[in-house]
Gaussian input, Z-matrix of N, CA and C with variables (Angstrom, degrees):
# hf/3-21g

backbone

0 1
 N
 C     1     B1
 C     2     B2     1     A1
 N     3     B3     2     A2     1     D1
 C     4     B4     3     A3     2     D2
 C     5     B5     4     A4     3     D3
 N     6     B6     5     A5     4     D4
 C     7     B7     6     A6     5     D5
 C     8     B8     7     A7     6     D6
 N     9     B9     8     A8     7     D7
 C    10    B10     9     A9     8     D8
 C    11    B11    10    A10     9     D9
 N    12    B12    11    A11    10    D10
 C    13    B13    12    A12    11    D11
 C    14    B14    13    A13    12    D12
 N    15    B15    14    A14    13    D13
 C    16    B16    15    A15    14    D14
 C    17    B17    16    A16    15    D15
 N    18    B18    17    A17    16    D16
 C    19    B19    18    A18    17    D17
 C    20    B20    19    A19    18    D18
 N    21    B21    20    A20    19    D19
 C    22    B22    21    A21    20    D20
 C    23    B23    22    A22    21    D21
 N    24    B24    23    A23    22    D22
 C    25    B25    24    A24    23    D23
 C    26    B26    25    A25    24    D24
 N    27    B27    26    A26    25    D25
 C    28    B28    27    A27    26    D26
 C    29    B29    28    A28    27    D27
 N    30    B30    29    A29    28    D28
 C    31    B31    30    A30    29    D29
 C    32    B32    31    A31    30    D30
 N    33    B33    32    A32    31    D31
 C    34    B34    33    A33    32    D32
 C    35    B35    34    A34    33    D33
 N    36    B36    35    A35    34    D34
 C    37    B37    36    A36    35    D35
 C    38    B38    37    A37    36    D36
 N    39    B39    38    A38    37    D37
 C    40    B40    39    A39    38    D38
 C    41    B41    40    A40    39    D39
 N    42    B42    41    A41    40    D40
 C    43    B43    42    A42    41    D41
 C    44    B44    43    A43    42    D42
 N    45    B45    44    A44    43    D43
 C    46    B46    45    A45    44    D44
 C    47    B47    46    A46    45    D45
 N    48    B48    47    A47    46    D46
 C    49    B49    48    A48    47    D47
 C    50    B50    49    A49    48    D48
 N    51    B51    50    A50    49    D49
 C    52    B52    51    A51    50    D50
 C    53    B53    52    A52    51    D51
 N    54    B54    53    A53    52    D52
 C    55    B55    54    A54    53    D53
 C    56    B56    55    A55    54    D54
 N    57    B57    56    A56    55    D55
 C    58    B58    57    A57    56    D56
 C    59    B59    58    A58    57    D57
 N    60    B60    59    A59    58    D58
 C    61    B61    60    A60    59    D59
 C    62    B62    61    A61    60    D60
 N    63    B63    62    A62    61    D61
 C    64    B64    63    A63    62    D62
 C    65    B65    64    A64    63    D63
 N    66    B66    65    A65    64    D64
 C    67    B67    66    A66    65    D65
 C    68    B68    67    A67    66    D66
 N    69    B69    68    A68    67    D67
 C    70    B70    69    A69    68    D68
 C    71    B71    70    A70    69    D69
 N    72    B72    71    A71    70    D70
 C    73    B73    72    A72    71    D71
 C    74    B74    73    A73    72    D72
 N    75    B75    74    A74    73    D73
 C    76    B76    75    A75    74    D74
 C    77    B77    76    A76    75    D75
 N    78    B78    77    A77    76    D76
 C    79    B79    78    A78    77    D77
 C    80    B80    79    A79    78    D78
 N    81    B81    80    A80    79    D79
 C    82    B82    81    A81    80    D80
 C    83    B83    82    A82    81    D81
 N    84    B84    83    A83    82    D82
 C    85    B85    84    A84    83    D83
 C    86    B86    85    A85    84    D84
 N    87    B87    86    A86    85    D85
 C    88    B88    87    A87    86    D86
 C    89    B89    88    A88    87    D87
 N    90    B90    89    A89    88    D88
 C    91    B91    90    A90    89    D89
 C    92    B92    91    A91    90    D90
 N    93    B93    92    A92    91    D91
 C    94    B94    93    A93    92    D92
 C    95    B95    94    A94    93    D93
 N    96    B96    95    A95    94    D94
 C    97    B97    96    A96    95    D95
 C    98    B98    97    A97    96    D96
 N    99    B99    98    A98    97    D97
 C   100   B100    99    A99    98    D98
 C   101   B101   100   A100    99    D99
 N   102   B102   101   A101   100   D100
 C   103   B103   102   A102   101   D101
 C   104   B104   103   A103   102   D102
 N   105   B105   104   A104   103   D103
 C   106   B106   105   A105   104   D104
 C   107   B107   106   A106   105   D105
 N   108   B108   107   A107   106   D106
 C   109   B109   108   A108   107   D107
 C   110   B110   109   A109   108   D108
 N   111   B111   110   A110   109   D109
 C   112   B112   111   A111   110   D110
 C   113   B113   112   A112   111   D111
 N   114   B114   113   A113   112   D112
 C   115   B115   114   A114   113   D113
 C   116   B116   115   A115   114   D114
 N   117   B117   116   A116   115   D115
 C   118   B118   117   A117   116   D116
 C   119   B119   118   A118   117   D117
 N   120   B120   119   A119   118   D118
 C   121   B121   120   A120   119   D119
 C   122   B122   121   A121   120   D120
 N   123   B123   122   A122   121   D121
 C   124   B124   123   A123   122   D122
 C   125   B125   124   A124   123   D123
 N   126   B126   125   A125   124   D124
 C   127   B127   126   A126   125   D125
 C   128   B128   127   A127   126   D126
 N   129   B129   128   A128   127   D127
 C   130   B130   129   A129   128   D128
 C   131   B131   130   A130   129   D129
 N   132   B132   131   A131   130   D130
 C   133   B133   132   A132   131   D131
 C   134   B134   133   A133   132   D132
 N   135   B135   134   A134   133   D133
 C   136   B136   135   A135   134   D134
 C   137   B137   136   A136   135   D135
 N   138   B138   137   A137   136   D136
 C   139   B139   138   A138   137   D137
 C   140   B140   139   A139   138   D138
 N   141   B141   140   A140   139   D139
 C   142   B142   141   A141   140   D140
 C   143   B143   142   A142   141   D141
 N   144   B144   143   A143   142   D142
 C   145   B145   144   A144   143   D143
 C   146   B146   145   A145   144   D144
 N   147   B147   146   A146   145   D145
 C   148   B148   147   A147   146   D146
 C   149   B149   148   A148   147   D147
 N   150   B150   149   A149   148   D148
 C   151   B151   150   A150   149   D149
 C   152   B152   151   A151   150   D150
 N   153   B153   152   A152   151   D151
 C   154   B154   153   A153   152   D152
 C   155   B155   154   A154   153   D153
 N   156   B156   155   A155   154   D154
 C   157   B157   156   A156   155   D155
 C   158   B158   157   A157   156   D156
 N   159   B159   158   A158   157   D157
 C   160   B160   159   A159   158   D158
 C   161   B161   160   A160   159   D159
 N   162   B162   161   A161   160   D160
 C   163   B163   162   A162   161   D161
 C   164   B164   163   A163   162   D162
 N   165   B165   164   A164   163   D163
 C   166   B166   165   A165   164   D164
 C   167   B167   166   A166   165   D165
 N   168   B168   167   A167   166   D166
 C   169   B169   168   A168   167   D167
 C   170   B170   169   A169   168   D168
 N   171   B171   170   A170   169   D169
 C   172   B172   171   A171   170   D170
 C   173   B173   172   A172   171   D171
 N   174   B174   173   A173   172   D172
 C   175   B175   174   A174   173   D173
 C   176   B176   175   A175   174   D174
 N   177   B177   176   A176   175   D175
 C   178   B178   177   A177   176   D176
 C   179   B179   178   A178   177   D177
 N   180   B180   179   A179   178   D178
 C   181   B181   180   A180   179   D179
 C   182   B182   181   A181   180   D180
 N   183   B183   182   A182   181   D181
 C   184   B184   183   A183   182   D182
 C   185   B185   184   A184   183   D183
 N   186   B186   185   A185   184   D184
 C   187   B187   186   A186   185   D185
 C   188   B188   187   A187   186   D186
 N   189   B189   188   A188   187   D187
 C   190   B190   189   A189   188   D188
 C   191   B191   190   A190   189   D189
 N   192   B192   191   A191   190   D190
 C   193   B193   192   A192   191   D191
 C   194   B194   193   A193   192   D192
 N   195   B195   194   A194   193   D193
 C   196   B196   195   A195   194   D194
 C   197   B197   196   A196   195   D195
 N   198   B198   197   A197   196   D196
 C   199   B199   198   A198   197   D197
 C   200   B200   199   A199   198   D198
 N   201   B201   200   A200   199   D199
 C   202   B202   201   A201   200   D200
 C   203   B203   202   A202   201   D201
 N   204   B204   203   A203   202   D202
 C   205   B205   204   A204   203   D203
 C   206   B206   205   A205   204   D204
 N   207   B207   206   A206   205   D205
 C   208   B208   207   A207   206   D206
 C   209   B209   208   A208   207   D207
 N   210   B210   209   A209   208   D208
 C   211   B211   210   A210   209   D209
 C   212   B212   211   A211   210   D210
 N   213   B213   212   A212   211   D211
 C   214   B214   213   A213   212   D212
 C   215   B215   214   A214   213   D213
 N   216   B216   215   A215   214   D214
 C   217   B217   216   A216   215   D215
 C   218   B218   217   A217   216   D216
 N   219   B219   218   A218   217   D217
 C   220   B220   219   A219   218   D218
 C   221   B221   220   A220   219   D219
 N   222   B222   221   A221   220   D220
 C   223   B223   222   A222   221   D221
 C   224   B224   223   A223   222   D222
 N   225   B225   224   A224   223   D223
 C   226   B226   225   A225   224   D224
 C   227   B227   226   A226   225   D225
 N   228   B228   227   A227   226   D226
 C   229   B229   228   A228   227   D227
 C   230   B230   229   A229   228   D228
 N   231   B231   230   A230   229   D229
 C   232   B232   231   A231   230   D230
 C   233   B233   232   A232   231   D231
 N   234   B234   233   A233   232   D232
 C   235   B235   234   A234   233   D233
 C   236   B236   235   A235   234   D234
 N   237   B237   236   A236   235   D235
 C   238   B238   237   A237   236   D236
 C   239   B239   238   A238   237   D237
 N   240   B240   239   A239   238   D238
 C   241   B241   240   A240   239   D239
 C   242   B242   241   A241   240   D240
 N   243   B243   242   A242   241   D241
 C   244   B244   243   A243   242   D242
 C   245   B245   244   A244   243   D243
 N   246   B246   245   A245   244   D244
 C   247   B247   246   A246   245   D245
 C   248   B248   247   A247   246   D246
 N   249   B249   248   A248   247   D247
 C   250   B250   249   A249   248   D248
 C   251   B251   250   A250   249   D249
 N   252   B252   251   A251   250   D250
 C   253   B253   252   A252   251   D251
 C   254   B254   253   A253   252   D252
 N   255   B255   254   A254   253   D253
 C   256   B256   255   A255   254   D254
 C   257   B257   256   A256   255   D255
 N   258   B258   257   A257   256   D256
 C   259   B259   258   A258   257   D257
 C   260   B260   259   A259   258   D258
 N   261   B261   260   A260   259   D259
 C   262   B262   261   A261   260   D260
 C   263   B263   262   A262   261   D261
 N   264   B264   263   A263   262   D262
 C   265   B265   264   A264   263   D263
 C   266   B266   265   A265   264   D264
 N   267   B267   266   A266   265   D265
 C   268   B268   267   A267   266   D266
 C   269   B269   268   A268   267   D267
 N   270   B270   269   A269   268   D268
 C   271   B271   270   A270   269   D269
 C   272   B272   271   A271   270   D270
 N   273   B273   272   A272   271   D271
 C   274   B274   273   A273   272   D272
 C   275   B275   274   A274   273   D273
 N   276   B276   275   A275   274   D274
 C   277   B277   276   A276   275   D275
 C   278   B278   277   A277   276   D276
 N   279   B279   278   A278   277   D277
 C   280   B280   279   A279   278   D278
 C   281   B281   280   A280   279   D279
 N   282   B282   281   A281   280   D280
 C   283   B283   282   A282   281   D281
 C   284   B284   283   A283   282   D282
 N   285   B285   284   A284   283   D283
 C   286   B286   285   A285   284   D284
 C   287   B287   286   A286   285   D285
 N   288   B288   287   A287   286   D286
 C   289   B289   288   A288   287   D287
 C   290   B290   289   A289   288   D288
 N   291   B291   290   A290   289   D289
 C   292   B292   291   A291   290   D290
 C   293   B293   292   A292   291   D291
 N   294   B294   293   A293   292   D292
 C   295   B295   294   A294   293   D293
 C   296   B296   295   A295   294   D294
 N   297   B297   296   A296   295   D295
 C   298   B298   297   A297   296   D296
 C   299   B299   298   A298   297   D297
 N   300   B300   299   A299   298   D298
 C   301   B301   300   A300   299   D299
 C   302   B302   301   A301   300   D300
 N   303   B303   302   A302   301   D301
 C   304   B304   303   A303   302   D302
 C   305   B305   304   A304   303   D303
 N   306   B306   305   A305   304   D304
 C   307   B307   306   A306   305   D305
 C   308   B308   307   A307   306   D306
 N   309   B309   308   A308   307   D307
 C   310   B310   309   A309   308   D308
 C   311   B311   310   A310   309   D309
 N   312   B312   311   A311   310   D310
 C   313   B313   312   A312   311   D311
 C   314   B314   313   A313   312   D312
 N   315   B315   314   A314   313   D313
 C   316   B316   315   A315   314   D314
 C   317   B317   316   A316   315   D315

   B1=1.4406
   B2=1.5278
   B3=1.5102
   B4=0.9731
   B5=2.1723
   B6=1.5178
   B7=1.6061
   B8=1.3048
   B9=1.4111
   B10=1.4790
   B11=1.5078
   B12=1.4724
   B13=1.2129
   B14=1.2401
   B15=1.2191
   B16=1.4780
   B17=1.1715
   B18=1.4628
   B19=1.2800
   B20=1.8260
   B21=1.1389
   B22=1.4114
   B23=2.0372
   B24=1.4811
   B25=1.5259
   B26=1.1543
   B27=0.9537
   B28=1.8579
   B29=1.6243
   B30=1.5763
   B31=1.8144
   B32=1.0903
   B33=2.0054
   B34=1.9006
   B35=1.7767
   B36=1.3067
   B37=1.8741
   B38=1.2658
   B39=0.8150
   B40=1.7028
   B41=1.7715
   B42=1.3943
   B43=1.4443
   B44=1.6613
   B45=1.3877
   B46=1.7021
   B47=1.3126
   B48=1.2740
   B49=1.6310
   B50=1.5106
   B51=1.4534
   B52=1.6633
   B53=1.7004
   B54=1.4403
   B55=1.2905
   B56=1.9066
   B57=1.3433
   B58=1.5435
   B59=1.3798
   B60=2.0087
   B61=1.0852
   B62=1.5134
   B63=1.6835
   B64=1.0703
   B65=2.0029
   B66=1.0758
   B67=2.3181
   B68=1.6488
   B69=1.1685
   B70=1.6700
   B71=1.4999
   B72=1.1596
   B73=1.3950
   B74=1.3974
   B75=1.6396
   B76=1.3827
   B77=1.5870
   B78=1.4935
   B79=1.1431
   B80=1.8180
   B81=1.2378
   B82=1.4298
   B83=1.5000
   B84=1.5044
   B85=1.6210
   B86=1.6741
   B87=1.5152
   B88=1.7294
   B89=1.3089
   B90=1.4570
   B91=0.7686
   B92=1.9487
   B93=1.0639
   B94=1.7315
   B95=1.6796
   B96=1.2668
   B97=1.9588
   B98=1.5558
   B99=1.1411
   B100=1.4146
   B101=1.4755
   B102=1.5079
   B103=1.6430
   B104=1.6337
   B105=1.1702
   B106=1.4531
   B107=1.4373
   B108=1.9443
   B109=1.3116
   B110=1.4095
   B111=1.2344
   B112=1.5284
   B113=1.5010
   B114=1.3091
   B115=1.4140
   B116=1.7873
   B117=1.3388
   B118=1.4368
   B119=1.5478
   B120=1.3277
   B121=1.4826
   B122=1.3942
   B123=0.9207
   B124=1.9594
   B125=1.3937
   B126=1.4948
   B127=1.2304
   B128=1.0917
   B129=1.6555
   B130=1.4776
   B131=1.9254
   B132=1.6833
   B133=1.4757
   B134=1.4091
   B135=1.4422
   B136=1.2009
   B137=1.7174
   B138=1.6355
   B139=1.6443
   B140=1.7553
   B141=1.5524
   B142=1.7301
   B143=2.0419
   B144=1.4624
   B145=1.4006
   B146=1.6092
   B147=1.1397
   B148=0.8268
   B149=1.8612
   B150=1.4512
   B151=1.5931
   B152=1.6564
   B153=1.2085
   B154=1.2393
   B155=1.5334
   B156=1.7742
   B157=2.1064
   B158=1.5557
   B159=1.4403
   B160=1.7105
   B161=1.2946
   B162=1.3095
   B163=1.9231
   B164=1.4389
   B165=1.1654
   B166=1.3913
   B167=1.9361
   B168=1.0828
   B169=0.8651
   B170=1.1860
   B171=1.2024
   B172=1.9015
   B173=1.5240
   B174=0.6723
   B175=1.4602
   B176=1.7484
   B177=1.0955
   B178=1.2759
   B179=1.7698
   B180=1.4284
   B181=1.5690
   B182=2.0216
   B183=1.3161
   B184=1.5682
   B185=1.5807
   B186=1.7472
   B187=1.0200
   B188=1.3370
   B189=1.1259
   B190=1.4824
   B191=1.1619
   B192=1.2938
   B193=1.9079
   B194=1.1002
   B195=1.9853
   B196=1.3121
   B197=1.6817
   B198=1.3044
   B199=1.3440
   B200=1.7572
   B201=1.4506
   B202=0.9445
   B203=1.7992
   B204=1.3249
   B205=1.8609
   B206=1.6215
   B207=1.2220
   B208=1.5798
   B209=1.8811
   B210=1.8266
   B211=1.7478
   B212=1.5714
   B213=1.6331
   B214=1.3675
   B215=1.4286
   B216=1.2594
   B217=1.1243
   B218=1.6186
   B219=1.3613
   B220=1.5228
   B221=1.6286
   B222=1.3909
   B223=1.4700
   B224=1.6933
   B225=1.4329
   B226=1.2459
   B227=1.5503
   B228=1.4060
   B229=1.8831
   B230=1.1807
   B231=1.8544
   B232=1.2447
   B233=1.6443
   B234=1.5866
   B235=1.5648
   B236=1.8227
   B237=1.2799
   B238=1.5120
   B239=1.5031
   B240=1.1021
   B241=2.1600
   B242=1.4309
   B243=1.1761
   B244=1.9116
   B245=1.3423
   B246=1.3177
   B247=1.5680
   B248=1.9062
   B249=0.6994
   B250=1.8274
   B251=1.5642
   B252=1.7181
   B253=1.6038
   B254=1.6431
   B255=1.6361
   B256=1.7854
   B257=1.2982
   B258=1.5115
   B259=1.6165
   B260=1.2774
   B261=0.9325
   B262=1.7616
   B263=1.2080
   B264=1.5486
   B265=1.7626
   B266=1.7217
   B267=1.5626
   B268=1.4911
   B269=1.7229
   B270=1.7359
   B271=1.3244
   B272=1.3465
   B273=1.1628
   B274=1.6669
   B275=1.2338
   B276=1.9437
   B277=1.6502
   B278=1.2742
   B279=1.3278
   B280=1.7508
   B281=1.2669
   B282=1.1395
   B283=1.6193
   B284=1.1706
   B285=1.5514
   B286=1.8394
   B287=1.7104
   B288=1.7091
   B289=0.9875
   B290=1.3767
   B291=1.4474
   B292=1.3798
   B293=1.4779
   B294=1.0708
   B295=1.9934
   B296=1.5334
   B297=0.8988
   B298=1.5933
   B299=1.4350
   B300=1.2219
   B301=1.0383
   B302=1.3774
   B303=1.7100
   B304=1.3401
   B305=1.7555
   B306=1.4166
   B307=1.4750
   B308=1.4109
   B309=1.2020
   B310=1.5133
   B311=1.6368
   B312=1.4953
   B313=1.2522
   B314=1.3502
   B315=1.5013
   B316=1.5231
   B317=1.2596
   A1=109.39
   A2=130.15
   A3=116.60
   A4=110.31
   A5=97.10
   A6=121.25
   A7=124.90
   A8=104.45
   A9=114.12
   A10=114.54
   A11=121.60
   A12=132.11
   A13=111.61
   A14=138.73
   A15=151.01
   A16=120.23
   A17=118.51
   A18=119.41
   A19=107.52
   A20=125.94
   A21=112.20
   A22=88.60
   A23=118.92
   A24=102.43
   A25=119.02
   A26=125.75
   A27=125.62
   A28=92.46
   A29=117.47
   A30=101.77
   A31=117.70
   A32=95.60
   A33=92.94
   A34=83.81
   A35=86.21
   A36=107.81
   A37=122.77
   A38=124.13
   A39=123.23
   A40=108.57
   A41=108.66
   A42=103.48
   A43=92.36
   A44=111.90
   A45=114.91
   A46=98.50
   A47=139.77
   A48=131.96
   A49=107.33
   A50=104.82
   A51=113.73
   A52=115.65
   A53=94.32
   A54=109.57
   A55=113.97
   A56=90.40
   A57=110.68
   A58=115.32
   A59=132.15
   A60=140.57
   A61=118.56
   A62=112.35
   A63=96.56
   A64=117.81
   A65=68.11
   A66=83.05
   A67=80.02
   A68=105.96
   A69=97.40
   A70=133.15
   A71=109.82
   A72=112.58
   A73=109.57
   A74=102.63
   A75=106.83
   A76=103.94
   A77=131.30
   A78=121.87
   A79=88.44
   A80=117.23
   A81=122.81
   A82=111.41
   A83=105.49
   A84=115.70
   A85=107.20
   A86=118.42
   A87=107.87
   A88=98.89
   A89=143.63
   A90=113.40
   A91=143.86
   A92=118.62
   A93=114.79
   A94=109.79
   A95=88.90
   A96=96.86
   A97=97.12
   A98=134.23
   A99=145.76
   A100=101.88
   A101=95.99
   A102=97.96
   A103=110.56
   A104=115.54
   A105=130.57
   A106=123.56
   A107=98.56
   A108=117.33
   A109=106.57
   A110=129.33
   A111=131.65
   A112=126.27
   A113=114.58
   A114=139.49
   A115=103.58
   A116=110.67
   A117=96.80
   A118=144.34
   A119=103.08
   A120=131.47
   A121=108.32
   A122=122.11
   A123=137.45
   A124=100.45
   A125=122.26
   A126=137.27
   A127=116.04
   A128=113.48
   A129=98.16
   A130=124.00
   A131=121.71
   A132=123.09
   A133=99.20
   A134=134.66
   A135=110.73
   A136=112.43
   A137=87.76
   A138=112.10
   A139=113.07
   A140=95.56
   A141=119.20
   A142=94.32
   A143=112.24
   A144=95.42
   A145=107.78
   A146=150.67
   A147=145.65
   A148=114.60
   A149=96.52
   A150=89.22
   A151=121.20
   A152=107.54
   A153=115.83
   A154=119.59
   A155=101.12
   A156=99.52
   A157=94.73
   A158=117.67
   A159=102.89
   A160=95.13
   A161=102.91
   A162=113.14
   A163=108.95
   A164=126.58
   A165=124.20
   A166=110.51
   A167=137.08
   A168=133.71
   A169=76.60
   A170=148.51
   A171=129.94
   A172=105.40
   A173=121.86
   A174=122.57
   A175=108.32
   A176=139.42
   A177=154.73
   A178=102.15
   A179=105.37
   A180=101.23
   A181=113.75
   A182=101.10
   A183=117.14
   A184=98.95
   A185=127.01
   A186=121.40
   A187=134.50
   A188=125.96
   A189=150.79
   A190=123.80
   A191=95.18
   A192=96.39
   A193=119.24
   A194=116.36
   A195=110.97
   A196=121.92
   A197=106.79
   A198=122.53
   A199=98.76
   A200=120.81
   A201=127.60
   A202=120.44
   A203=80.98
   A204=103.09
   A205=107.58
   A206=120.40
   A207=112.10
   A208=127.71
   A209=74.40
   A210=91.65
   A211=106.49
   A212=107.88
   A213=103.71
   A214=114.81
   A215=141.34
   A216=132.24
   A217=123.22
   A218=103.35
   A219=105.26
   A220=82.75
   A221=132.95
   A222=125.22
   A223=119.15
   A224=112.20
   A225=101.65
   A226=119.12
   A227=113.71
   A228=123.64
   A229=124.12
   A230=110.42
   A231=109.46
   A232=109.13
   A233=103.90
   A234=107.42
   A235=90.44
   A236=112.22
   A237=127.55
   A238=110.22
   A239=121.10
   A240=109.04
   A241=98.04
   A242=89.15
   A243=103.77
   A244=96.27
   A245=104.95
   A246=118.97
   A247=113.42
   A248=110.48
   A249=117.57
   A250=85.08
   A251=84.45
   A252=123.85
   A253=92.41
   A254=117.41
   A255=107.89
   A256=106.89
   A257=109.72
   A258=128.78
   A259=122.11
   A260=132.86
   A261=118.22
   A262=127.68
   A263=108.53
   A264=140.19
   A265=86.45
   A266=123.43
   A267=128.92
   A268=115.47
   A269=101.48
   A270=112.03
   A271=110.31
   A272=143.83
   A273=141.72
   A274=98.74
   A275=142.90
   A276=107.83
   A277=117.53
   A278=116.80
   A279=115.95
   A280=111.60
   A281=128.18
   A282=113.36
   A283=114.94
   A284=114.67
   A285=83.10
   A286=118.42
   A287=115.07
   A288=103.55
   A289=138.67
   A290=122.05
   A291=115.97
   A292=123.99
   A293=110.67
   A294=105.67
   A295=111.76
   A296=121.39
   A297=117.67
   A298=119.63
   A299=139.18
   A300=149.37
   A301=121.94
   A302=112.21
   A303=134.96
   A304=95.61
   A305=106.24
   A306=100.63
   A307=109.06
   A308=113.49
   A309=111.65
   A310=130.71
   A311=101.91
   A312=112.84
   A313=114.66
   A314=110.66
   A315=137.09
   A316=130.45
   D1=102.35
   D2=-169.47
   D3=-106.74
   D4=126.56
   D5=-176.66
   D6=-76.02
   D7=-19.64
   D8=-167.31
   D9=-67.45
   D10=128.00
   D11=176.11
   D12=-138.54
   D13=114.67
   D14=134.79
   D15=-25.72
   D16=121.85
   D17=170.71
   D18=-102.46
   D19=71.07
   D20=-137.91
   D21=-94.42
   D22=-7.42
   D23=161.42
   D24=-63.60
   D25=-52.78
   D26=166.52
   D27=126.77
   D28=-6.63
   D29=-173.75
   D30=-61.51
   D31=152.87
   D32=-163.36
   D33=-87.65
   D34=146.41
   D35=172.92
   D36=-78.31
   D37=121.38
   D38=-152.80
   D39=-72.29
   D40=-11.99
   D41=-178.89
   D42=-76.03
   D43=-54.73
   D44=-165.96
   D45=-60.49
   D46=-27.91
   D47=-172.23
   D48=-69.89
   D49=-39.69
   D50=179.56
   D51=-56.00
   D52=-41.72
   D53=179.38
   D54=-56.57
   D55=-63.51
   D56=169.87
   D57=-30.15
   D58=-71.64
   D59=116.62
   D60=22.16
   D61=-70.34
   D62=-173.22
   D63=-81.79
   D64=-30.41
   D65=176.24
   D66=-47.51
   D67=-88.24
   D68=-167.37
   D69=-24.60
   D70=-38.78
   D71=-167.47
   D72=-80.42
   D73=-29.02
   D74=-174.03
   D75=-80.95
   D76=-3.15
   D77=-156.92
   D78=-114.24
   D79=-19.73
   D80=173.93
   D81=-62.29
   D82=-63.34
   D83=-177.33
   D84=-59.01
   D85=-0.33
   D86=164.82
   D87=-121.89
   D88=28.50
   D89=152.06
   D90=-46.29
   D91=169.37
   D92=-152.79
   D93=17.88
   D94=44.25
   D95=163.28
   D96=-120.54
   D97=121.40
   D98=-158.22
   D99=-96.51
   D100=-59.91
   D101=-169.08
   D102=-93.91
   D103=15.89
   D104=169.44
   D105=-88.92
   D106=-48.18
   D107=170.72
   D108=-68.42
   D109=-52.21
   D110=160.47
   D111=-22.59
   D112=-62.77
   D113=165.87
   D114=-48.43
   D115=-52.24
   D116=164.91
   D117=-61.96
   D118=-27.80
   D119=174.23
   D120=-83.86
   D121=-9.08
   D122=164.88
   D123=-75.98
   D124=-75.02
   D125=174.82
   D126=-32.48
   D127=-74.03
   D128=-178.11
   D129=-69.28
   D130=-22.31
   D131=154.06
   D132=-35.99
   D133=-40.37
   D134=-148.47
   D135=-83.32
   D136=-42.43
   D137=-178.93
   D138=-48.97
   D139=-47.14
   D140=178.58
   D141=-52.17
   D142=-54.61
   D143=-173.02
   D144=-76.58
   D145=-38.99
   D146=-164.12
   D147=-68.49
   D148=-46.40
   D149=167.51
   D150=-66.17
   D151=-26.70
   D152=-176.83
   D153=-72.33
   D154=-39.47
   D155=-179.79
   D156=-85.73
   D157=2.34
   D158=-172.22
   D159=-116.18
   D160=-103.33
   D161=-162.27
   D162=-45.80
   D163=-42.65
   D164=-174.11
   D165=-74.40
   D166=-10.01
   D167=-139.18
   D168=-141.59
   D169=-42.13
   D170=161.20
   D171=-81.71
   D172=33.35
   D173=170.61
   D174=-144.14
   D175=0.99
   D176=105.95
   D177=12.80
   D178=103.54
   D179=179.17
   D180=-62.43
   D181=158.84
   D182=-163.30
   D183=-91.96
   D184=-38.16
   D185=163.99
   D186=-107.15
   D187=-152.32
   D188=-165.01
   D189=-93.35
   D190=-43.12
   D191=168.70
   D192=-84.69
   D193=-35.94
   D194=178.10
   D195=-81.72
   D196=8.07
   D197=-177.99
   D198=-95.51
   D199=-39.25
   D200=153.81
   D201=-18.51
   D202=-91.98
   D203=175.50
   D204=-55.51
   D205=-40.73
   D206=163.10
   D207=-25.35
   D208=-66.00
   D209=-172.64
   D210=-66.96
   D211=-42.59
   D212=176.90
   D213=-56.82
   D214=-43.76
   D215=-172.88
   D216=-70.10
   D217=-10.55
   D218=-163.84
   D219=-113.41
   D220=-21.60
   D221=155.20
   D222=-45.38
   D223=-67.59
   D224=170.40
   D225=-112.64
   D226=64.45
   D227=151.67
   D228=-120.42
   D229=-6.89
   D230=174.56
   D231=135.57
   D232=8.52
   D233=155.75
   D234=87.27
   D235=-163.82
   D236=-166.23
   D237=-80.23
   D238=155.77
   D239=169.51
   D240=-92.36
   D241=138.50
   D242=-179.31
   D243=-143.17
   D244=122.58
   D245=157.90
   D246=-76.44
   D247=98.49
   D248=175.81
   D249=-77.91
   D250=154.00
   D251=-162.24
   D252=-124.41
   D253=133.98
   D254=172.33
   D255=-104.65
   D256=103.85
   D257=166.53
   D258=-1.02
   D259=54.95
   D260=-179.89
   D261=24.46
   D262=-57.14
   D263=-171.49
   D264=-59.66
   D265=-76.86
   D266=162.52
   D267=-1.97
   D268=-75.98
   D269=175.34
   D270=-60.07
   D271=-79.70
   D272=178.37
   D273=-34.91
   D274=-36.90
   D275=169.73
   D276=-67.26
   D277=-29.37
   D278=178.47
   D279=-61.95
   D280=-55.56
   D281=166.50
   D282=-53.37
   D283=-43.19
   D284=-165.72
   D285=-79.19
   D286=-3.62
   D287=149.28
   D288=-66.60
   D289=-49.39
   D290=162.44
   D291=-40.48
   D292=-40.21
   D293=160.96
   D294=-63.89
   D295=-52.02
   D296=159.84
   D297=-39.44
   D298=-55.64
   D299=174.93
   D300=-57.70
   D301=-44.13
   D302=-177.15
   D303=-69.04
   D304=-41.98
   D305=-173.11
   D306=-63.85
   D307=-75.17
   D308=176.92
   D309=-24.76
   D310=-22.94
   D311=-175.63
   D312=-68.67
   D313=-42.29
   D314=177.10
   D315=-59.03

């Protein structure tokens, strides 16, 4: 049964924009909430894997050509979706600048 469909205009779909919209808003109303904003970035990692080992992955074209146009399209739209992770090492320089900073202040 083959699922594969190309969206090869690139228009944003107004259900996913709503969605988008809402990630935002919800990520506004925690701002300087750390472990809130965190909790959100959990959520959506989670959503990202789940569509990805499920719906996307039975819907995975059956042939050659449409596997073709697959790769091509995700070649030039902006490559694979990857959720990036911020290094720990990253986080521990941001603090230890703000103690740096905090000091100087003093």
């Amino acid at each position: 049964m083959e699922m594969y469909s190309a969206n090869t205009d690139r228009e944003p779909i107004a259900d996913i924009e709503e969605i988008r919209a809402a990630v935002q808003t919800a990520a506004q109303k925690r701002v300087n909430d750390c472990e809130a904003l965190l909790s959100l970035l959990r959520q959506l990692e989670e959503l990202h894997r789940d569509i990805r080992d499920t719906l996307f992955q039975e819907s995975l074209p059956s042939n050659r050509q449409h596997l073709y146009f697959l790769l091509r399209e995700i070649e030039v739209n902006g490559g694979w979706p990857y959720i990036q992770r911020m290094k720990l090492a990253e986080l521990l320089q941001t603090f230890e600048n703000d103690a740096v900073m905090e000091s100087l202040d003093d």
